[in-house]
LOBALO-694554 format. One record per atom (N, C-alpha, C, O): x, y, z. Coordinates in steps of 0.05 Angstrom, whole numbers, plus 32768, in hexadecimal, padded with zeros to 4 digits. Example, Ala and Ser with C-alpha at 12.3 -4.5 7.8 and 13.67 -1.06 7.14 Angstrom:
2
81087F8E809C80F67FA6809C81087FBE809C811D7FBE80A981017FD3808E81117FEB808F81028001809D810C801780A1
REM end
This chain:
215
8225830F8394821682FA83A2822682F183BB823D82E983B4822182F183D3822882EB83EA822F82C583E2822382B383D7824782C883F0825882B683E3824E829683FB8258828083F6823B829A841182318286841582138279840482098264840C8202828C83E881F1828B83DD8202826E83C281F8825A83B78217827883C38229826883AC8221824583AB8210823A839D822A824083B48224822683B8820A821C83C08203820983B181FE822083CC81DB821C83CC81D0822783B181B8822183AE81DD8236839C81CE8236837F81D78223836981CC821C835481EF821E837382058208836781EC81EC836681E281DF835281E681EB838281D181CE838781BA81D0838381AA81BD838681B581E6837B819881EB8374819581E5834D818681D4834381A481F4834081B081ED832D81B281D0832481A781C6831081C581C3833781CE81A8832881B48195832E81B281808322819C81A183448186818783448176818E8328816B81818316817B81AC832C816381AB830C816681A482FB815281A582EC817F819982F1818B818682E08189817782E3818D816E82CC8186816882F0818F814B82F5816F814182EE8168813182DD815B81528302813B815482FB812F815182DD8122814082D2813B816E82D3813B816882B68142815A82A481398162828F8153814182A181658136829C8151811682A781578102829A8142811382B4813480FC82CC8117810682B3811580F782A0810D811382B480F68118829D8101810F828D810280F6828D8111811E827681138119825F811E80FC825A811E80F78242812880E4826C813180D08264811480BE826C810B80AA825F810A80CA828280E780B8828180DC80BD826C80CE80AB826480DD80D4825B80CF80DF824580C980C6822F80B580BD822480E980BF823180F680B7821680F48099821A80FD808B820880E7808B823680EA8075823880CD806E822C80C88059821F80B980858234809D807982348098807F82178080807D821280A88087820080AA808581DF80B0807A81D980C8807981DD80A2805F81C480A7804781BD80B98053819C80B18064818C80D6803F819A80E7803F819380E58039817280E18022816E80E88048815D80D68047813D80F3802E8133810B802C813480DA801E812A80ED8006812080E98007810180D4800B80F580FB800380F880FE7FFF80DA80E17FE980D380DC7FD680E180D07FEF80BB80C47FD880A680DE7FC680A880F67FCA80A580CD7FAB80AE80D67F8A80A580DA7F93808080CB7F9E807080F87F85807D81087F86806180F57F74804C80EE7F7A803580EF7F5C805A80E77F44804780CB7F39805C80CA7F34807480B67F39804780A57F2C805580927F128040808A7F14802980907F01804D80867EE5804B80657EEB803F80517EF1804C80667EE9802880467EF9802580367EDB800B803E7ED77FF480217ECC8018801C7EBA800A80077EB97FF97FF17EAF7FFE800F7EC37FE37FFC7EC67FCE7FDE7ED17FD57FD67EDF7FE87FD37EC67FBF7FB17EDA7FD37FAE7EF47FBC7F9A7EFF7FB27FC47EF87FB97FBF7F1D7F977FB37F0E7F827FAE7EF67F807FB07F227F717FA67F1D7F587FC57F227F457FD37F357F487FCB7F0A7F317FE47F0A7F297FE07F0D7F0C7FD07EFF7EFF7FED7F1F7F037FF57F227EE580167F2B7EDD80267F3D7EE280167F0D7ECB802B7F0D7EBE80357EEF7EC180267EE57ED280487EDD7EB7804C7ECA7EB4804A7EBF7ECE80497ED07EE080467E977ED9804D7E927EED80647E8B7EF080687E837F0780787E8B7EE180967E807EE880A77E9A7EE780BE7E9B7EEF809A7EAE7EDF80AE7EC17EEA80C77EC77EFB80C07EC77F1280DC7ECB7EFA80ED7ECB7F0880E47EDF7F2280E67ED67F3880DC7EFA7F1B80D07F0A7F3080B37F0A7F3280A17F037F2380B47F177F4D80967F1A7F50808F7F2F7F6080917F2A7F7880867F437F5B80817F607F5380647F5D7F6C804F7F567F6380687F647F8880537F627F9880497F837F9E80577F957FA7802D7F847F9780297FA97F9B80167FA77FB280057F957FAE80137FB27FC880007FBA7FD77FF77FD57FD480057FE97FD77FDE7FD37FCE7FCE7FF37FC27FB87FF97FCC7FAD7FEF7FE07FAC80107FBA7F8F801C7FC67F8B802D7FAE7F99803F7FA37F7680227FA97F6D802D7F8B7F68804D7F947F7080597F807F6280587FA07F5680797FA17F7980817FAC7F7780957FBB7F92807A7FA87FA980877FB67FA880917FA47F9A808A7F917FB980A87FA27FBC80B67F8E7FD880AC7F7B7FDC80A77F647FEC80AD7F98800680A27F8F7FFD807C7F83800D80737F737FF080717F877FEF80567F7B7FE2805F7F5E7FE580577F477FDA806A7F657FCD80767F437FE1807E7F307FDF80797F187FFE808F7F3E801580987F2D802680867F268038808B7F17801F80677F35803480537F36802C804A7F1F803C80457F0C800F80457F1D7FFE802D7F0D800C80307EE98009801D7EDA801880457EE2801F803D7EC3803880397EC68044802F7EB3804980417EE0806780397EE1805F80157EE6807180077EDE804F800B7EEE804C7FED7EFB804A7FE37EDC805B7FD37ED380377FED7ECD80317FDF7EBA80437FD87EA480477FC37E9780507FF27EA380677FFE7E8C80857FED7E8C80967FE87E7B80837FE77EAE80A27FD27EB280997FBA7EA880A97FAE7E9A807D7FAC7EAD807D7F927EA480727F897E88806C7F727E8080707FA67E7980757FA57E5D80907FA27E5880947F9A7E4080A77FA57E6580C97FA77E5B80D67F8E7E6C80EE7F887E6D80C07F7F7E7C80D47F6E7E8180B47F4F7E8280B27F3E7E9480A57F537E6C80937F397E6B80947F1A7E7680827F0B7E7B80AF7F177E7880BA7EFD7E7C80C27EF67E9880C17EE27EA580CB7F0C7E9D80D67F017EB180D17F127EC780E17F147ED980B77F217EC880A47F327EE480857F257EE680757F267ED380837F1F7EF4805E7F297EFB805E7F337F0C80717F367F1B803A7F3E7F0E80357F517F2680267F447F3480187F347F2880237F477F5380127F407F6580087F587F7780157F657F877FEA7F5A7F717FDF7F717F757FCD7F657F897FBA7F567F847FD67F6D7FA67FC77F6B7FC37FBB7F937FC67FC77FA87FC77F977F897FC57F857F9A7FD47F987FA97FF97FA77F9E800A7F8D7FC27FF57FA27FD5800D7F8D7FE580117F9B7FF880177F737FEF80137F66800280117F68800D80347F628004804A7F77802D80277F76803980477F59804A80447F54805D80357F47803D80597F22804A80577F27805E80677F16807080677F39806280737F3D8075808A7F3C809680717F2B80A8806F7F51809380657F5280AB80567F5180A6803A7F6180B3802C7F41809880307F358088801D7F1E807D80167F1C8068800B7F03809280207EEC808080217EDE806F80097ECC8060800D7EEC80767FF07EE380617FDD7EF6804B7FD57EF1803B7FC27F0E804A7FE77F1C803E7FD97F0E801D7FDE7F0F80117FC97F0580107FF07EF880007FF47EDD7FEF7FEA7ED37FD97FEC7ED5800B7FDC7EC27FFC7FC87ECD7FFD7FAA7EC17FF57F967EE8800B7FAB7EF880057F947F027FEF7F8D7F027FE67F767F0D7FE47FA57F107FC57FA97EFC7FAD7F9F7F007F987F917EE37FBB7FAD7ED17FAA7FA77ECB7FA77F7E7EC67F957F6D7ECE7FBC7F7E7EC97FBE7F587EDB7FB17F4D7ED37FAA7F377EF07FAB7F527F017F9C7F437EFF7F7D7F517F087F6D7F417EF77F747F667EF87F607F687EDF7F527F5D7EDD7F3B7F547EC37F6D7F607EAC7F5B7F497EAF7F5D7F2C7E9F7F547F1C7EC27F687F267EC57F677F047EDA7F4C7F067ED67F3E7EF27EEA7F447F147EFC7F2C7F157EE47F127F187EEA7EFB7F127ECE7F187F217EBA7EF97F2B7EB97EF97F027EBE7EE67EF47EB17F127EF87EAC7F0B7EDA7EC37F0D7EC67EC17F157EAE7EE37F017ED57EF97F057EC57F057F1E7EBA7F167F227EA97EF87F307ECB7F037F447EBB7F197F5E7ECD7F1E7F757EC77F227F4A7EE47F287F587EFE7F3F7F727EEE7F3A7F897EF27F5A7F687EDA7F687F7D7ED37F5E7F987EC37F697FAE7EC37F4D7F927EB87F467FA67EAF7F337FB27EBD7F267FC17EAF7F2B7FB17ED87F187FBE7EE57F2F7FC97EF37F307FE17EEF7F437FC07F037F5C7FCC7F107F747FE17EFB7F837FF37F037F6F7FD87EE47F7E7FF27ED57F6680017ECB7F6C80167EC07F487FFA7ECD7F3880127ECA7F41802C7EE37F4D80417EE07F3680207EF97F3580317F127F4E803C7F167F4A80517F237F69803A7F107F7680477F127F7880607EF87F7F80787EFA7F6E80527EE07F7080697ECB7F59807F7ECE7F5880937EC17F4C80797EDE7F3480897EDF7F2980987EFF7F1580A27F077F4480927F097F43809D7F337F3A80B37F2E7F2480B77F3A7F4280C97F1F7F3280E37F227F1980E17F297F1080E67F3F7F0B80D77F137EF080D37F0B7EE380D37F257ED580E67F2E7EEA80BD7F337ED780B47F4D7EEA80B27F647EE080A77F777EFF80BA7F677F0A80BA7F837EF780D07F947EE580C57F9F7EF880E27F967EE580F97F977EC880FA7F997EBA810E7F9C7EC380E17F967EA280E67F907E9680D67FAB7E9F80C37FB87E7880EC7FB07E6D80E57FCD7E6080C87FC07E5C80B97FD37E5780B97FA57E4A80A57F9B7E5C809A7F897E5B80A27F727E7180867F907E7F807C7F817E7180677F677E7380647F4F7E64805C7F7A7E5A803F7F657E4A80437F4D7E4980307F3E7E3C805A7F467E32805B7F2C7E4E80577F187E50804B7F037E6080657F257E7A80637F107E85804D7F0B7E8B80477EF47E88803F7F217E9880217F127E8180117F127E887FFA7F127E6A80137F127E5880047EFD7E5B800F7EE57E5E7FFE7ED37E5B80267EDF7E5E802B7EBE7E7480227EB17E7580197E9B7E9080277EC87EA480187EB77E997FF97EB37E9A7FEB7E9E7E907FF27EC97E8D7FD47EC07E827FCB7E9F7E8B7FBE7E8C7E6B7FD97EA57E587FE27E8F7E697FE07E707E637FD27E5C7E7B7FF07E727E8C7FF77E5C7E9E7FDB7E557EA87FD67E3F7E9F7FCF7E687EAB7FB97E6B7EA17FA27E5E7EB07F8F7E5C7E887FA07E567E737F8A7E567E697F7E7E677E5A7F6B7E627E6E7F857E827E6B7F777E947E497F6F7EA07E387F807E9A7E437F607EAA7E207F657EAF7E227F747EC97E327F737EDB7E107F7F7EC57E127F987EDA7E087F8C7EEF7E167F8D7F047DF07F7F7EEF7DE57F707F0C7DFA7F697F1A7E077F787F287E017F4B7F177E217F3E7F197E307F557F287E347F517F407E367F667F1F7E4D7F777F257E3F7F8C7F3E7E4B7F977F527E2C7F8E7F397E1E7FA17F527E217F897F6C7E2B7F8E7F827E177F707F657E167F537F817E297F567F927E2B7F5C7FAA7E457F4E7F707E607F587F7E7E657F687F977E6D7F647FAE7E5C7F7D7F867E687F9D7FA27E5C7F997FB57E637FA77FC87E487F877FBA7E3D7F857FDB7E3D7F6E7FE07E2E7F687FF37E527F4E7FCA7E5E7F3B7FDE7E637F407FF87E6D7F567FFB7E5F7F33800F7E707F30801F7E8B7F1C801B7E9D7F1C802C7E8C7F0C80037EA27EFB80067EB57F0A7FF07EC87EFC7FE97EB47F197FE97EB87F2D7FDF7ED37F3A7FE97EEC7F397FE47EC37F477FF87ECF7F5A800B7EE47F4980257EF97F53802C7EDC7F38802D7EEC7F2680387F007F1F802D7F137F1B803C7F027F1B800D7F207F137FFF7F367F2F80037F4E7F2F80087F217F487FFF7F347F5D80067F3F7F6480257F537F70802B7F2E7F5A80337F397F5A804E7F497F49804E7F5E7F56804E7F4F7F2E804D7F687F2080447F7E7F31803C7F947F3380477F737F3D80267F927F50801E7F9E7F6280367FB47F65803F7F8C7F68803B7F957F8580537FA57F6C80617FBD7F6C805B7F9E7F5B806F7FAD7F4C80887FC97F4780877FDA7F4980987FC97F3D80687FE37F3080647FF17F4E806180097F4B805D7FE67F6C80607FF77F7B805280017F8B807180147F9A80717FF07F8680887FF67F9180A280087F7280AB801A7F7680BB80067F5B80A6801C7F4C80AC80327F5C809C803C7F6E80AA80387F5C808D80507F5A8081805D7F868084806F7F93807880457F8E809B804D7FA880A5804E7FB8808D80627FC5808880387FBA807D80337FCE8070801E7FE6807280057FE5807280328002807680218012808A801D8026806F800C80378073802A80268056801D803E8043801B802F801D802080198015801380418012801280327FF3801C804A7FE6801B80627FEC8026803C7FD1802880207FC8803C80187FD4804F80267FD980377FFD7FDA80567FF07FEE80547FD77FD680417FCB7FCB80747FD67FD2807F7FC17FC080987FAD7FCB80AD7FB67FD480947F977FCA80AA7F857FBF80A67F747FB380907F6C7FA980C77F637FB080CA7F577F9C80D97F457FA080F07F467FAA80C47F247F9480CA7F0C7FA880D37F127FC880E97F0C7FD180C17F1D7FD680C47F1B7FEF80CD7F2F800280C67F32801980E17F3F7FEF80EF7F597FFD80E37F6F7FF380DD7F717FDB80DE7F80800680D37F9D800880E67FA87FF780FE7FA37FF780D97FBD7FE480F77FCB7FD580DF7FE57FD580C77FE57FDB80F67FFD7FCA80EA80117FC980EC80217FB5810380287FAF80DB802A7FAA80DE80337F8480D4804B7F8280BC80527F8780E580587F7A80E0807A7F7380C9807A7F5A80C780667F4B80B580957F5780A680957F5080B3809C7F2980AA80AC7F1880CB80887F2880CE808E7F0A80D880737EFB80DF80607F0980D880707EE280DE805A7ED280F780507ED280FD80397ECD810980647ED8812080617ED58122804A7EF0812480327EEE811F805B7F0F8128804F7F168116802C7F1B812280187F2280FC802E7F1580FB80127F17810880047F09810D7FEF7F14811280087EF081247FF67EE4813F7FEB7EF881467FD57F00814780027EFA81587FFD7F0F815B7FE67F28816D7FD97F32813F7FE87F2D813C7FD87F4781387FC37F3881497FB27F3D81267FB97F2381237FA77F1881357F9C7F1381377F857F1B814B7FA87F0481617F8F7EF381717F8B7F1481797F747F1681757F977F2581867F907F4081767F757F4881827F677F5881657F6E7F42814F7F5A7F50814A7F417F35813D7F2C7F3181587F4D7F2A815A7F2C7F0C81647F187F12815F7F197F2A816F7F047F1081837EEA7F1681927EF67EFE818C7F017EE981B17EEE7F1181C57EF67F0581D57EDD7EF081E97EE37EE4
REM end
């Protein structure tokens, strides 16, 4: 290379760097920066609560009846507050993602018209014992009327239910407080207040559990 070409590739070189280098940091400016989930969030009642009220803990679940993974949680949920009766309850806030969930919303609705006739837990550990059944299905509601059915429940009543509007408004409530408190997947859990995170086994909820006892 003709030794006056040298230096004119030298500068040709160092702009395309510098160029490249001028993109990639505009790139990176106009990508908004991934912030950690808030640790502890302020969440004021509004669930459906089972288990003592003086509880020392309090066991907050945000769910969606058609998840599959809330479905795998639902006998680890139940199974811890068989081993610790006294001193857990649960607070179970409505999460239904409709987006990729189209029944989960009138899943909601089934357990909150079996709750107008007292019977809200056992309509919420129906639907989870029975997600196969009707997650899947293009006609959900013949099914959780039969569960109802099975239930004793009066079926009219419970059909009104599913097309409350005030209904459905209590579950929208849930969703709000569960996008305040920046809940973007389910099951999302904490306890008294703090977000914690629990492997899909017994062991370790114990784990998390007794870390979260009063000492």
């Amino acid at each position: 290379m003709p030794k006056i070409l040298k230096p004119l590739v030298v500068i040709v070189l160092a702009v395309a760097v510098a160029a490249g280098a001028a993109v990639y940091l505009s790139r990176q400016a106009d990508q908004p920066e991934e912030t950690a989930a808030p640790t502890h969030a302020d969440i004021k009642g509004g669930g459906h609560i089972r288990g003592p009220e003086k509880a020392s803990l309090t066991l907050v679940e945000f769910g969606d009846y058609q998840c599959p993974s809330c479905g795998a949680y639902h006998p680890l949920v139940k199974e811890i507050q068989n081993r610790y009766p006294q001193q857990l309850r649960l607070e179970f806030h409505h999460f239904p993602l409709v987006s990729i969930h189209p029944n989960s919303m009138l899943a909601s609705k089934a357990a909150e018209a079996a709750g107008e006739q007292g019977r809200y837990w056992e309509m919420h550990d129906a639907l989870f014992e029975h997600q196969r059944e009707w997650s899947d299905s293009p006609n959900a509601e013949p099914i959780f009327v039969a569960l109802a059915s099975q239930m004793g429940l009066d079926s009219n009543k419970f059909m009104q239910g599913l097309r409350s509007p005030q209904l459905q408004d209590r579950i929208l409530r849930d969703v709000e407080q569960g996008q305040n408190a920046k809940v973007d997947a389910v099951p999302t859990f904490f306890i008294n207040g703090e977000r914690v995170h629990i492997k899909l086994s017994m062991e370790d909820f114990v784990q998390v559990i007794q870390a979260h006892l009063p000492k």
